[in-house]
N, C-alpha and C positions, 0 to 999 in steps of 0.2 A: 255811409252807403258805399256798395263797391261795384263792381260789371265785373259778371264771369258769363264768359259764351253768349256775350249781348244780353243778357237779361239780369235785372236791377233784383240785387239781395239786401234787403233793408237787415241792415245789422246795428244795434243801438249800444254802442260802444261808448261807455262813460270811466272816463279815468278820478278817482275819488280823489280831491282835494281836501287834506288834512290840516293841511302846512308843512307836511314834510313831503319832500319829494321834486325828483326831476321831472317834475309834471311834462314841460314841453318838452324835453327829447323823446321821452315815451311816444308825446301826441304825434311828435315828427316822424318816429319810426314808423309809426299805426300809418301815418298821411303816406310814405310811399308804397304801400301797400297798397291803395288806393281808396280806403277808407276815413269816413271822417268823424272824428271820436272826437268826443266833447269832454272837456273838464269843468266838473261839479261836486259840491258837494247837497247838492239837493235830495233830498230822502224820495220825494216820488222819483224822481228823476233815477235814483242811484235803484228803488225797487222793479222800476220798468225799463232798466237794459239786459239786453240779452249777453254783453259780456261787458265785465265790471275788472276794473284794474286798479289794484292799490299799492302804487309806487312807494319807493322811501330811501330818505339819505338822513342819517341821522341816528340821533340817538333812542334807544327804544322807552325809556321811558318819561321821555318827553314829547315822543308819537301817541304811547298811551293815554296821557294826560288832555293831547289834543282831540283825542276821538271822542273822552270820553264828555270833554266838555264842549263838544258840539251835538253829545245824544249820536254819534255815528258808529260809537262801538255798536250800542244796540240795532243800526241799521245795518251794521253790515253783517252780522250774525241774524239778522231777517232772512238778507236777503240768500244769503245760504239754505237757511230752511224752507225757502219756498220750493226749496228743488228746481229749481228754472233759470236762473242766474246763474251762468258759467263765470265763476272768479279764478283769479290770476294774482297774486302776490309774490312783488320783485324784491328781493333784495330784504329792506327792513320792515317792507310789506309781507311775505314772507316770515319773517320771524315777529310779528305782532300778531301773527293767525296761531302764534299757537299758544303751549299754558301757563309761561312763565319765561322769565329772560334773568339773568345773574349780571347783564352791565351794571356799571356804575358799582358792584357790588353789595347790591340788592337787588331780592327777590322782586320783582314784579308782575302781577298777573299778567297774560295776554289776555288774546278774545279766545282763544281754549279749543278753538276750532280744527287744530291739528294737533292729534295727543302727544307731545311730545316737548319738553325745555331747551329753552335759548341757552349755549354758554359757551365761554372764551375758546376761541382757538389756541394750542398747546404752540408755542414756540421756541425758539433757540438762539446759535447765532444764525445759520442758514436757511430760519424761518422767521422773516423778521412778521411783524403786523405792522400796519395792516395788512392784508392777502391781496396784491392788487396785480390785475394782468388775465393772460387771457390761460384758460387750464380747462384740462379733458374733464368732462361728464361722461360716466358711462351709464347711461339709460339703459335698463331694465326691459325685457319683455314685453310686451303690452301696453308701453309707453304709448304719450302723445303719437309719438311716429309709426305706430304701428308695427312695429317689427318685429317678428317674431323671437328674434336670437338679441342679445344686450349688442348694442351700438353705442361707439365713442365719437363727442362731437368736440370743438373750441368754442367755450365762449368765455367773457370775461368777465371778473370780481373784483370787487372792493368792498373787504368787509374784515371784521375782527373777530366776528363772534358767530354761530351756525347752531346746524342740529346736529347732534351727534348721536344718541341712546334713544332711537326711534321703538315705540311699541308697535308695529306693525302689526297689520290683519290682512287676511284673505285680499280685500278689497282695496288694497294699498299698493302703489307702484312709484316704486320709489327710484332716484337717478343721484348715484356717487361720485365725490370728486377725492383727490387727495392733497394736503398738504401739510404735512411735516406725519399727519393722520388723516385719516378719512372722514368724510364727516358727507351728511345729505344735503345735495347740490337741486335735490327737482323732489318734487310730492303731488302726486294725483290719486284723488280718491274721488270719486262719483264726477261732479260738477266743479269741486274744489282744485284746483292748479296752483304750484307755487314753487319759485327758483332763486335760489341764493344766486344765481348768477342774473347779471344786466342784461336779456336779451335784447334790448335797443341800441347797446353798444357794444354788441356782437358781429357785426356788419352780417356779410350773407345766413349764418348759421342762426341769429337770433333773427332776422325777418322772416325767415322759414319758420322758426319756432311759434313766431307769430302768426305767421298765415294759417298752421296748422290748427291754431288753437282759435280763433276767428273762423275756423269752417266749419269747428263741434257743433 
């Protein structure tokens, strides 16, 4: 629940408990917003929020393994399809929405949700992995933030592995970072939302990222 201009917006904010994830820093970011989001992995629960978040720290496919044997892969690729669920995937939430991932050095399927493969970050000596710290996203056009012109924000990463050879459509807005190469840092398509970066542990720029995305 939050208060904007005295009057109560019921917003059923449920953060999906897999086993992987920083579930309570997420919840603690959402809480000073003023909102209060619940961690579940319940299916009605997870079908009747109006924004759904699936966190993750970890490995991806031992995320897959836990969705799939809770039956939540199939919930969460529900709750997409009902078109009313605004979803959010952080980090290695994020890269299990989409149709495959090359860690561990195996192919693994995602939930297939954003067309696109998981794979390693290219490094050197001046690009060690993992990619950790805080680095520009430059958001696209008709981003979350409504901007008309691409805007560069700070937030911060920890990760080895991303999207890089995106199939893009019409309907896709997508938000780049750089390191050592580029690679896609944000992904928005209808109801679908998803950022290789932490915005929980973004301090001002990911509370914003959040409020924005809790007002859809």
């Amino acid at each position: 629940m939050a208060v904007k201009n005295g009057n109560y917006l019921m917003k059923r904010i449920l953060i999906v408990d897999y086993g992987m994830g920083n579930l309570h820093s997420v919840a603690s970011a959402i809480r000073k917003l003023g909102y209060d989001p619940k961690i579940s992995s319940d299916k009605k629960e997870i079908l009747n929020a109006s924004h759904l978040i699936l966190p993750g720290v970890g490995q991806f496919t031992k995320a897959i393994s836990n969705l799939k044997y809770s039956g939540l892969d199939e919930t969460i690729i529900e709750a997409s399809n009902t078109k009313k669920v605004k979803i959010l995937g952080i980090c290695l939430g994020m890269q299990i929405l989409c149709k495959s991932s090359s860690e561990g050095e195996v192919i693994t399927k995602g939930l297939g949700l954003i067309n696109t493969d998981v794979i390693k970050l290219e490094q050197d000596k001046n690009y060690k992995l993992p990619h950790i710290g805080f680095n520009e996203v430059t958001f696209d056009k008709n981003s979350i933030f409504k901007n008309s012109e691409k805007i560069l924000r700070d937030f911060y990463f920890v990760h080895s592995y991303c999207l890089r050879n995106f199939e893009e459509d019409k309907d896709t807005v997508l938000g780049y970072s750089k390191y050592k190469n580029e690679f896609v840092s944000f992904f928005q398509k209808g109801l679908l939302f998803a950022t290789q970066f932490h915005p929980e542990k973004s301090q001002s720029n990911g509370l914003n990222f959040l409020k924005l995305f809790f007002e859809l």
